[in-house]
C-alpha positions as CSV (number, residue, x, y, z in Angstrom):
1,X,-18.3,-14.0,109.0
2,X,-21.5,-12.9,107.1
3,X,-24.1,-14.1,108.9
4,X,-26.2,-11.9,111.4
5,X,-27.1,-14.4,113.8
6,X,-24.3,-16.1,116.1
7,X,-27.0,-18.9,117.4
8,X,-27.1,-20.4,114.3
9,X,-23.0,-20.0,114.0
10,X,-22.4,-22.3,116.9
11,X,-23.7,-25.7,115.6
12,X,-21.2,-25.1,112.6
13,X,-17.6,-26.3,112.4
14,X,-14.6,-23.9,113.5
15,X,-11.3,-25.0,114.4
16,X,-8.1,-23.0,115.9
17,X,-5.4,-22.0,113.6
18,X,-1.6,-21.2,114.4
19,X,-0.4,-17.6,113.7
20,X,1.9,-17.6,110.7
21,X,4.6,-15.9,112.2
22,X,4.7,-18.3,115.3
23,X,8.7,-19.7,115.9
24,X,9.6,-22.7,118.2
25,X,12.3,-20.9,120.4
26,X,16.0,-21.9,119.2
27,X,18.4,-20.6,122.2
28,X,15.3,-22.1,124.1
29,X,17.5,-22.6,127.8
30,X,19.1,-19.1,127.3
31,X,15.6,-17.4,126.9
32,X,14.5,-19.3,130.0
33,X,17.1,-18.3,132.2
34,X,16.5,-14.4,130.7
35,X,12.6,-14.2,130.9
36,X,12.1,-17.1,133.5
37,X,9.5,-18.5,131.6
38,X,8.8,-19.6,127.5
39,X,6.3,-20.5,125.8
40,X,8.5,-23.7,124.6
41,X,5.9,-25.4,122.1
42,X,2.1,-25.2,121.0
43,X,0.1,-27.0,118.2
44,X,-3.5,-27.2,117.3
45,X,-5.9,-29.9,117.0
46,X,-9.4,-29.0,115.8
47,X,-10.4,-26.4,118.5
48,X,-8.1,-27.7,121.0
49,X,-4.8,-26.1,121.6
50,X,-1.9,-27.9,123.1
51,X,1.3,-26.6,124.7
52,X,4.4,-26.7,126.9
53,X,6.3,-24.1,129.0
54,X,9.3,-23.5,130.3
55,X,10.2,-22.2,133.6
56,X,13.5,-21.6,135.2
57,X,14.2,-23.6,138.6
58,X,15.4,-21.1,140.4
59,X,13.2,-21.8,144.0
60,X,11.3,-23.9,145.3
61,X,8.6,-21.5,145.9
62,X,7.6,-21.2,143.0
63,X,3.9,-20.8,141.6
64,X,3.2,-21.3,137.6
65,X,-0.1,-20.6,135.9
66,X,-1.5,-20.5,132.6
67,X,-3.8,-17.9,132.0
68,X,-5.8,-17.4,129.2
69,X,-7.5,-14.2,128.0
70,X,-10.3,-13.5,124.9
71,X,-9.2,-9.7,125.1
72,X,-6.3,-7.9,126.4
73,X,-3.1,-8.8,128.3
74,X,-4.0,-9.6,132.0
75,X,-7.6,-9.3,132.0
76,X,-8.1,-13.4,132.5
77,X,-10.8,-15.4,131.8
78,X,-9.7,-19.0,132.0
79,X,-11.3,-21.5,129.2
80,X,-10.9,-25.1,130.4
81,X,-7.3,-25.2,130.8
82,X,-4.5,-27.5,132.5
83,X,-1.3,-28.2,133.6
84,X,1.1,-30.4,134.8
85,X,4.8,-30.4,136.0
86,X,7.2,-32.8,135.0
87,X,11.0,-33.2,135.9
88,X,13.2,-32.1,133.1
89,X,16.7,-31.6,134.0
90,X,18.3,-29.7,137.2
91,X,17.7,-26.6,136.1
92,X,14.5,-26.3,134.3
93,X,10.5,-27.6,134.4
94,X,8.6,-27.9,131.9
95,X,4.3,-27.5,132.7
96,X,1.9,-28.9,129.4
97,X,-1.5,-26.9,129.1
98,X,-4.6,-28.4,127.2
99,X,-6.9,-25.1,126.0
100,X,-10.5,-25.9,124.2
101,X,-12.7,-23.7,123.3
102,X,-16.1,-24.6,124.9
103,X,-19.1,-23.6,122.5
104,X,-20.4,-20.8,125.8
105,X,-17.2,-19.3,125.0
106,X,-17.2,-19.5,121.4
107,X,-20.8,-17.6,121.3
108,X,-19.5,-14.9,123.0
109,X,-16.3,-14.5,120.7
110,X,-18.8,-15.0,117.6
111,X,-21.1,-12.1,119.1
112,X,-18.2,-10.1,119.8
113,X,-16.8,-10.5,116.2
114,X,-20.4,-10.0,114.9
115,X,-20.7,-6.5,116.8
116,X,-17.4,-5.1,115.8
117,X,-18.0,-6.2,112.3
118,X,-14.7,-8.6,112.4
119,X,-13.9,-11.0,109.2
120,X,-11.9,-13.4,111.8
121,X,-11.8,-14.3,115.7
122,X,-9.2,-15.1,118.2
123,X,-8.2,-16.3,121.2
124,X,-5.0,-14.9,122.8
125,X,-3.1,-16.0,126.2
126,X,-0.3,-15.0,128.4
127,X,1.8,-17.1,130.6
128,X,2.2,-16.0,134.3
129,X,5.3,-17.5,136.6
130,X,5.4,-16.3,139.9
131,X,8.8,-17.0,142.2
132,X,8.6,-15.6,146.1
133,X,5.6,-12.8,144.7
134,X,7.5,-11.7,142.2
135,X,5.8,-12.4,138.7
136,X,7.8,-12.7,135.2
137,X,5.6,-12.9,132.2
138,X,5.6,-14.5,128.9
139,X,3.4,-12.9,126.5
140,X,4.9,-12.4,123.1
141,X,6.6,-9.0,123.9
142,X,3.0,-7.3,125.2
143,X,1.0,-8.5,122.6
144,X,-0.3,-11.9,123.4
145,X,-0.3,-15.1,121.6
146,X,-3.2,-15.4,119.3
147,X,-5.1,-18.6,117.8
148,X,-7.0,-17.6,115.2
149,X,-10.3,-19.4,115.4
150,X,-11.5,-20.1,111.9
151,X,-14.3,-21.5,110.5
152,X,-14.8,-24.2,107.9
153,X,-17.0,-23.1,105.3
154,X,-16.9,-26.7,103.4
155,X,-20.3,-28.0,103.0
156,X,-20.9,-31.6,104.1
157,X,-22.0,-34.5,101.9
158,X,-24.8,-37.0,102.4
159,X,-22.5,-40.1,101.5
160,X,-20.5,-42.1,103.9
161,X,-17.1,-40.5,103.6
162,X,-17.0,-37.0,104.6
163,X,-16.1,-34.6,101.8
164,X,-14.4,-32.1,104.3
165,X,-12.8,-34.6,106.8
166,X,-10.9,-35.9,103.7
167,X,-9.8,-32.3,102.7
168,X,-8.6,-32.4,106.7
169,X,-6.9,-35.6,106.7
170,X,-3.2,-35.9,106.8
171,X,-3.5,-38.3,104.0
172,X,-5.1,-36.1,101.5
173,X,-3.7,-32.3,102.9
174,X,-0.4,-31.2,101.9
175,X,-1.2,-28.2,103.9
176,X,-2.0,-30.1,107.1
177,X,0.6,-33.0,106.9
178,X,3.8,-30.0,106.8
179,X,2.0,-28.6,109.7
180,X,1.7,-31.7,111.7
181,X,5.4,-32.7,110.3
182,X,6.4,-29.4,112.1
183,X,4.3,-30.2,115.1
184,X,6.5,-33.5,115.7
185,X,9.7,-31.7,114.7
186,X,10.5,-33.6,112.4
187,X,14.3,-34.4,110.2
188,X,14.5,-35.1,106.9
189,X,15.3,-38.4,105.9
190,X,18.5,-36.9,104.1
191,X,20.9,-39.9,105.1
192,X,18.5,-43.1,105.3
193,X,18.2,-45.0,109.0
194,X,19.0,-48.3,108.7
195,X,15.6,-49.9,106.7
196,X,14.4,-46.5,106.1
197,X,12.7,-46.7,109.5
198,X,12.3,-43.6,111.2
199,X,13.2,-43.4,114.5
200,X,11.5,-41.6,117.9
201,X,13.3,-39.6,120.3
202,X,13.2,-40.3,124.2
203,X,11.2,-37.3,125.3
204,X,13.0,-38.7,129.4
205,X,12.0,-41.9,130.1
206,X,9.5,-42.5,127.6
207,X,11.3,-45.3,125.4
208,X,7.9,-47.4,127.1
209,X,5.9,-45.8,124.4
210,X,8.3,-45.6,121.6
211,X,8.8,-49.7,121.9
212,X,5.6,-50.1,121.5
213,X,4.4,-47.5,119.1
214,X,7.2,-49.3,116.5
215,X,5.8,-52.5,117.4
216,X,2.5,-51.3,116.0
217,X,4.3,-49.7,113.5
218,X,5.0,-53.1,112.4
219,X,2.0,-54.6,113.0
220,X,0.8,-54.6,108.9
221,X,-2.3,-55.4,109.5
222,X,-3.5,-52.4,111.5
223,X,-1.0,-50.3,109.7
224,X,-2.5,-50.7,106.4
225,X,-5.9,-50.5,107.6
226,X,-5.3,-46.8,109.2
227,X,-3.6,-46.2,105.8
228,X,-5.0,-47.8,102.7
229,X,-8.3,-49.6,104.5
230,X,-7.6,-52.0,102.4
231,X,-10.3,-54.3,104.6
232,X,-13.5,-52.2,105.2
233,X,-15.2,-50.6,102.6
234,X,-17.8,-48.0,105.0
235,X,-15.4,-47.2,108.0
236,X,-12.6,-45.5,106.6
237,X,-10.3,-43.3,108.1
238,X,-11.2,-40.0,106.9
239,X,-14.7,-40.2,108.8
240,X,-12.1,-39.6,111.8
241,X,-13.6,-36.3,113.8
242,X,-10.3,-34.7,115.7
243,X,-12.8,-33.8,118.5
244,X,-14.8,-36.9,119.4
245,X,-11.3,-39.3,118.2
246,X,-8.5,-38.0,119.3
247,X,-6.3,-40.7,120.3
248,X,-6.7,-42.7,116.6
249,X,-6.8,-39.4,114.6
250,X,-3.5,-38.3,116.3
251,X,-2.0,-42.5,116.1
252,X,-3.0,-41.4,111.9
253,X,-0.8,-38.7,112.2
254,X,1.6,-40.3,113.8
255,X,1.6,-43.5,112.2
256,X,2.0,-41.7,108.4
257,X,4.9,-39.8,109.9
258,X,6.9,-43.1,110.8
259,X,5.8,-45.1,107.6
260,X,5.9,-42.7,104.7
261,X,9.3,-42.5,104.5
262,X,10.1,-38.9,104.1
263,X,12.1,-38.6,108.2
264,X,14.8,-39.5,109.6
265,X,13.7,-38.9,113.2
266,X,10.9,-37.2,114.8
267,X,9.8,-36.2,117.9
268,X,6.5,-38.3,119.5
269,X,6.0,-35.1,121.8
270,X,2.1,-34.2,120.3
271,X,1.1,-37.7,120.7
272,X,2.8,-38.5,124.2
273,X,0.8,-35.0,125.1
274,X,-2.7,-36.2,123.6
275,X,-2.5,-39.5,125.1
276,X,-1.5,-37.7,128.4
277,X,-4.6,-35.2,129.1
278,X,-6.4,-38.4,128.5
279,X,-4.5,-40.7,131.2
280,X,-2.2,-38.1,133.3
281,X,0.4,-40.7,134.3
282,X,1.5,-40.6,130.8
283,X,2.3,-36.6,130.5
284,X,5.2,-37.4,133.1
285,X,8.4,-37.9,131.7
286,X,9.2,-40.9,133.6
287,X,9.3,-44.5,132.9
288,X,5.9,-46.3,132.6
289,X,5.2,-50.0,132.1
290,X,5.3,-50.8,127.9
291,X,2.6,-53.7,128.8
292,X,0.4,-51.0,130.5
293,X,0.7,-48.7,128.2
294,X,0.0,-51.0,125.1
295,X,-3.1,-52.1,126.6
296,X,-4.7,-48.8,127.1
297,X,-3.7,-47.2,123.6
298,X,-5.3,-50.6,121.7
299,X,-8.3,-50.0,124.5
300,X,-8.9,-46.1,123.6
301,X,-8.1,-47.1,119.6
302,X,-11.1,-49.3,119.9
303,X,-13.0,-47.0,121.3
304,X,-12.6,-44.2,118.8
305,X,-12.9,-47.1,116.0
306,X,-15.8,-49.3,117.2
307,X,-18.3,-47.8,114.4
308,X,-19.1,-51.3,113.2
309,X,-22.8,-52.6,113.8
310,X,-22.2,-54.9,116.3
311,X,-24.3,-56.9,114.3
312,X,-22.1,-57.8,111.9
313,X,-19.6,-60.0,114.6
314,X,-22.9,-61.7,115.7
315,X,-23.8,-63.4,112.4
316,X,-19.9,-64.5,112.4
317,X,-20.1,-65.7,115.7
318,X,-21.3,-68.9,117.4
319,X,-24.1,-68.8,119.5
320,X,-22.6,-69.8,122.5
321,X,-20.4,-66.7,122.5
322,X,-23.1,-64.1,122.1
323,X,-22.4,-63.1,125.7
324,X,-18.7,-62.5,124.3
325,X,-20.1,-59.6,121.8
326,X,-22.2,-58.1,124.2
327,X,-19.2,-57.7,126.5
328,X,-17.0,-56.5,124.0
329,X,-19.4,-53.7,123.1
330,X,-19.7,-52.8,119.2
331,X,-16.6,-53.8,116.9
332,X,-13.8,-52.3,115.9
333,X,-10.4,-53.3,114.1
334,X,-8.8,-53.8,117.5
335,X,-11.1,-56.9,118.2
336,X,-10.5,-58.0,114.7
337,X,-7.1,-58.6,115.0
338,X,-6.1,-58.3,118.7
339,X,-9.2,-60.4,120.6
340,X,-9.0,-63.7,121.4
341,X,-11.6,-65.7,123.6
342,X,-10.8,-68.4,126.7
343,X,-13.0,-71.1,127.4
344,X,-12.9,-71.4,131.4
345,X,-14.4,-74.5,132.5
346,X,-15.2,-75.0,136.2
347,X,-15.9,-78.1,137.8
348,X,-17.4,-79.2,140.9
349,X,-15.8,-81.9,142.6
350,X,-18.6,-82.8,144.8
351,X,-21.5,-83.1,142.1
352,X,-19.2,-83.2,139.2
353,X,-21.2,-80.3,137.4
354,X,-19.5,-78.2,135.1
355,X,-20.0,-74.6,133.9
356,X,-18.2,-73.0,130.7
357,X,-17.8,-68.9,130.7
358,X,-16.3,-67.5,127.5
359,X,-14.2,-64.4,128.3
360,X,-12.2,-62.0,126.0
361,X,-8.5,-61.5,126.2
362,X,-5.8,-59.5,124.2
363,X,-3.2,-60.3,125.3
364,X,-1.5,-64.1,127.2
365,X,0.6,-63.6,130.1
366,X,2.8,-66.5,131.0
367,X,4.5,-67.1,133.8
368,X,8.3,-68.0,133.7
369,X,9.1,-71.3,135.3
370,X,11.9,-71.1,137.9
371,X,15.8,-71.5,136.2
372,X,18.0,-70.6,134.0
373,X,16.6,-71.4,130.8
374,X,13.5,-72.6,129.2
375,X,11.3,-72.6,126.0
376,X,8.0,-70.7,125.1
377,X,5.9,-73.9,125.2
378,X,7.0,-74.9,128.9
379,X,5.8,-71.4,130.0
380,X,2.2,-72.3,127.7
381,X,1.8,-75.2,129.4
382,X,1.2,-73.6,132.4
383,X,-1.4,-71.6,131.0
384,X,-3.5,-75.0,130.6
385,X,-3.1,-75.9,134.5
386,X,-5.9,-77.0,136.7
387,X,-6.7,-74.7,139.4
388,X,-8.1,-75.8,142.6
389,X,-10.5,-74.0,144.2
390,X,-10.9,-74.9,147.9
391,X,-10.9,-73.5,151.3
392,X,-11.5,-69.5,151.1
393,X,-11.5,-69.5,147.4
394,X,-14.3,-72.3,146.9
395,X,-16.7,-72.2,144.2
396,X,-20.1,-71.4,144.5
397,X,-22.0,-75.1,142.3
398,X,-25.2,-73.8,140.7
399,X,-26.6,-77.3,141.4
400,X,-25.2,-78.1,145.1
401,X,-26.5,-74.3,146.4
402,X,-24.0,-74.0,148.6
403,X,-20.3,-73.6,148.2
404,X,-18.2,-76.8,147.4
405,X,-14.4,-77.7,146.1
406,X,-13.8,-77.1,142.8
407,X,-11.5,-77.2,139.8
408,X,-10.9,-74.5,137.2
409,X,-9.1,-75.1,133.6
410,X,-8.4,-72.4,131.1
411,X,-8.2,-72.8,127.6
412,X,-8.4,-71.0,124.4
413,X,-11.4,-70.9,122.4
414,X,-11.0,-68.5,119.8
415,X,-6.9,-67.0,118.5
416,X,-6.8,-63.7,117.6
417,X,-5.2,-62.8,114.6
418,X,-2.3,-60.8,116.2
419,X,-1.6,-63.0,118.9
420,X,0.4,-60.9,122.0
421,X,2.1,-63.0,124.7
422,X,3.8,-60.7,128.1
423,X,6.5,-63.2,130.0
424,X,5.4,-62.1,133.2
425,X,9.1,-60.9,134.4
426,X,8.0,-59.1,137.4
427,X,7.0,-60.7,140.3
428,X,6.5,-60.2,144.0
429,X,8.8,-62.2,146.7
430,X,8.4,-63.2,149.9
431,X,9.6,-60.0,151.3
432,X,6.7,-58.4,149.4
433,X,9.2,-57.0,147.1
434,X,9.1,-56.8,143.1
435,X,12.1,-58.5,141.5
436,X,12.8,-59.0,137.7
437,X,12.8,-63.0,136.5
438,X,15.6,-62.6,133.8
439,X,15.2,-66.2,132.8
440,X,16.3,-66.9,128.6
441,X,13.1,-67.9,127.7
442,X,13.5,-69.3,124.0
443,X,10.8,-68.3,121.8
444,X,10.1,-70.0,118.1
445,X,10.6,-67.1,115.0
446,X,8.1,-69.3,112.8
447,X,5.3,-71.7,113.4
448,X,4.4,-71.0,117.0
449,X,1.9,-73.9,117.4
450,X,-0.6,-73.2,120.1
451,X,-3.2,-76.4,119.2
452,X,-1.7,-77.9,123.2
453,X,-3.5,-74.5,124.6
454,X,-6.8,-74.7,122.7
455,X,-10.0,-76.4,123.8
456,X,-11.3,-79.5,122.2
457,X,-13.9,-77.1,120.3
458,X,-11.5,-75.2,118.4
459,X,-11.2,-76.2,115.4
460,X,-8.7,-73.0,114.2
461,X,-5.2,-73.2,112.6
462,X,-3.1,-72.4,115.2
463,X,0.8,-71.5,113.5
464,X,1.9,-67.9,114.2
465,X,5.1,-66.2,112.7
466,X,6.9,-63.7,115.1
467,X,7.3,-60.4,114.0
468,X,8.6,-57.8,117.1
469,X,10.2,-58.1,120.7
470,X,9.7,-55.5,123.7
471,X,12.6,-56.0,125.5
472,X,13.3,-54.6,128.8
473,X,16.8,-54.1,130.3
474,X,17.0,-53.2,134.2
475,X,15.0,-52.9,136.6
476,X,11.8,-51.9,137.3
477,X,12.5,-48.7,138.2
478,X,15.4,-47.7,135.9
479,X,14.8,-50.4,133.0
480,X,15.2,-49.3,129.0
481,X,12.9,-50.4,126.3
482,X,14.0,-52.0,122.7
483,X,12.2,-53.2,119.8
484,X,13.4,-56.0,117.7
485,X,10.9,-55.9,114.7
486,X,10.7,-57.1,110.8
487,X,8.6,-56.4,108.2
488,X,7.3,-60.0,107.6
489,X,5.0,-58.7,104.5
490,X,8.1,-57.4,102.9
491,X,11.2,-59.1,104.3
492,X,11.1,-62.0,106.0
493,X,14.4,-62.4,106.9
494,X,15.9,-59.1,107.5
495,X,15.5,-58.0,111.6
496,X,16.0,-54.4,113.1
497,X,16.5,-52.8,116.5
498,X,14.9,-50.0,117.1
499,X,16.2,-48.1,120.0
500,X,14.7,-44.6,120.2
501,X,15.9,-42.5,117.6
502,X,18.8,-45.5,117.0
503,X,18.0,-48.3,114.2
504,X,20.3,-51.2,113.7
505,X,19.9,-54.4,111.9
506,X,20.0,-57.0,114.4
507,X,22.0,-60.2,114.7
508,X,20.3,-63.4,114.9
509,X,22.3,-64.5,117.8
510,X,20.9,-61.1,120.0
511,X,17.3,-62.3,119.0
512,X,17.5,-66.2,119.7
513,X,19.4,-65.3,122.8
514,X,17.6,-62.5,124.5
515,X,17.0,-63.0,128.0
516,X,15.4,-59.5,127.9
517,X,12.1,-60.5,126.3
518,X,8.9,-59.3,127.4
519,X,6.4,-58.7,125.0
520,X,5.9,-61.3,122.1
521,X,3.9,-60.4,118.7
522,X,3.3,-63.1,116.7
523,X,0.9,-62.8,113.5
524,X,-1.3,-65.9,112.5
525,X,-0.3,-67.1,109.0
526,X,-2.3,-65.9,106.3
527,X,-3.5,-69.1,105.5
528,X,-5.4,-69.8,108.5
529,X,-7.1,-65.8,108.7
């Protein structure tokens, strides 16, 4: 540091850097039952620093905290820090910590560097467990773990694409993509999966995330836009900021881990952790609902990637859905591909008026009729149903003031490109219990025509061309998740499974005949984009 003034430091960029001689601990369970607790993992993102202890489960009463120091072993001063238990295994727990550096705090450790004439600053931590009063500490032998906090000299360009964020990317950093590679602990793709696909281990009960992160693995469209933005020549991805994006600059990370492929296997641990400071119930290790969590990563993707003027969907837009736009909020990728728009026409039955709403959907859930066996068009057709809306749920008519009988249809307006369908498996019985429908619903591979679900106003192509399967085994509390997936821009023909770390080609027979179906991807064909 050269200047003289740290006021005018703290608008520039730093970010936190892993010591060099930092090791992920090998005989990891015999360290914990020798020194109770262990620092078990940590990795950096911009000046945010991730990690994951540790602790033996010797008691019940037991008290873990994370405690963070800017000078010496056990003088505390705690910088936005938290954690969170999850089960592990009968013996052990494991608590993840989130540490940012907030810029109060990062004037005070540039004045501090400034006045002792430093070159570099740090942050350093130790790791308190306390059992029945008595305390164990983990704190790198007495000398605390250090972050380096550095700062980026690179000056920034005027033009679009950020001349630093590239040098940053994982696309364009050798340096940074064999870090991040280490972060997700990663093996070398010495002896080939099956397809060259690179599997994800089950961090405990998280094969809900894996199904769906291959899934959009899969999905070309989005893949090759976070990739090669091949589509969009002013929002690319190395204007990603690791700070105010998190969740799409760690899915690039992730996604050029999977695709490039270099591994084997790796481990989704960094991602499952971002994601889950964001959303808590997903830093459990414990099985969430695939549906669930597919809607909120495409939600918080289009939130980091919604830099489109919002303009730009109006002028391809018809006027009648302008309310549509201004719902959506901005544009992003994720509406490109993934939005769709229903036409909900309400009728009353006494006056005969009629009102037309457009509302935004990404995804179709259909209900699965009642036996043994049925096809994908007998569950759309229910979609398409008039609803009746009498007694407590009558409809207010504009024209009548008052409250009258009515009768709802929904239809589709506009498909999205990547059309999602969820058979809605799990519902809740007359007992007020949740029970799994596990009826074979046969679903078309190619040309899925869904012109019997659009309104008369739609004037789309309406063939899709399936592409991957979320299956769930079990029940809804001790179910599995697969993947059945193809590369449709590539192969065609050739189907995989994708279970975990485990890729297998699949039969034809297992995907015709798969009663375990519950999320659909289809993928309108080219021709009608």
């Amino acid at each position: 540091m050269t200047t003289s003034n740290p006021k005018q430091c703290i608008n520039r960029e730093y970010y936190l850097c892993m010591p060099k001689n930092f090791q992920r601990p090998t005989n990891l369970l015999q360290q914990v039952y020798e020194k109770q607790v262990v620092l078990e993992n940590i990795f950096v993102r911009n000046i945010t620093a991730y990690g994951t202890i540790r602790v033996n489960n010797c008691s019940f009463h037991k008290k873990v905290s994370v405690r963070f120091t800017i000078d010496k072993w056990k003088n505390f001063s705690i910088i936005n820090a938290y954690h969170s238990m999850y089960y592990s295994d009968s013996n052990t727990d494991s608590f993840q910590f989130k540490l940012t550096i907030p810029k109060d705090k990062l004037l005070i450790l540039l004045s501090s560097s400034l006045q002792n004439s430093t070159l570099s600053m740090n942050v350093s931590f130790a790791i308190c467990y306390a059992v029945q009063g008595e305390e164990f500490w983990d704190n790198n032998y007495s000398q605390n773990y250090r972050l380096e906090i550095i700062e980026n000299k690179q000056k920034r360009t005027n033009s679009i694409i950020d001349q630093s964020s590239i040098r940053k990317s994982i696309l364009y950093d050798g340096v940074l993509r064999k870090q991040i590679a280490e972060d997700y602990q990663t093996i070398s793709n010495e002896f080939r999966q099956v397809g060259n696909i690179c599997g994800l281990k089950n961090l405990g009960g998280t094969c809900y995330m894996n199904s769906v992160l291959q899934s959009l693995l899969f999905t070309s469209l989005l893949t090759n836009y976070f990739l090669l933005n091949e589509n969009d020549k002013d929002l690319t991805m190395n204007n990603l900021s690791v700070s105010k994006q998190i969740i799409a600059s760690e899915y690039l990370n992730l996604l050029y881990l999977l695709y490039c492929g270099e591994y084997n296997v790796l481990t989704p641990a960094p991602f499952k952790q971002v994601i889950g400071h964001i959303q808590l119930t997903y830093l459990e290790n414990q099985q969430q609902d695939a549906h669930e969590f597919l809607i909120f990563l495409l939600d918080h993707l289009h939130k980091d990637l919604n830099t489109i003027k919002s303009t730009e969907i109006l002028n391809q837009t018809q006027e009648i859905e302008r309310n549509l736009v201004d719902q959506i909020n901005n544009h992003s990728i994720i509406v490109d591909l993934f939005y769709g728009t229903y036409l909900s026409t309400t009728t009353c039955l006494d006056c005969m008026y009629t009102s037309h709403n457009f509302e935004p959907f990404i995804c179709l859930t259909l209900p699965i009729p009642s036996t043994n066996q049925c096809t994908l068009e007998d569950c759309l057709r229910h979609l398409n149903e008039d609803e009746y809306l009498n007694d407590e749920s009558r409809w207010f008519c504009p024209r009548c003031k008052c409250f009258c009988n009515g009768k709802r249809r929904l239809e589709i307006h506009k498909l999205p490109k990547i059309l999602i369908i969820q058979l809605k498996r799990f519902q809740i019985n007359y007992e007020m219990n949740l029970i799994k429908n596990n009826t074979l619903v046969l679903y078309p591979e190619d040309n899925l025509d869904l012109h019997q679900c659009c309104s008369s106003s739609s004037v789309q192509q309406s063939f899709y061309t399936l592409y991957s399967v979320i299956n769930h085994d079990g029940s809804l509390n001790g179910g599995h998740y697969t993947t059945f997936c193809r590369d449709i821009m590539v192969n065609q023909q050739q189907w995989f499974e994708c279970d975990d770390e485990t890729i297998k080609y699949l039969h034809s027979d297992k995907l015709y005949l798969n009663s375990k179906a519950y999320l659909l991807f289809y993928m309108m064909n080219q021709t009608n984009m």
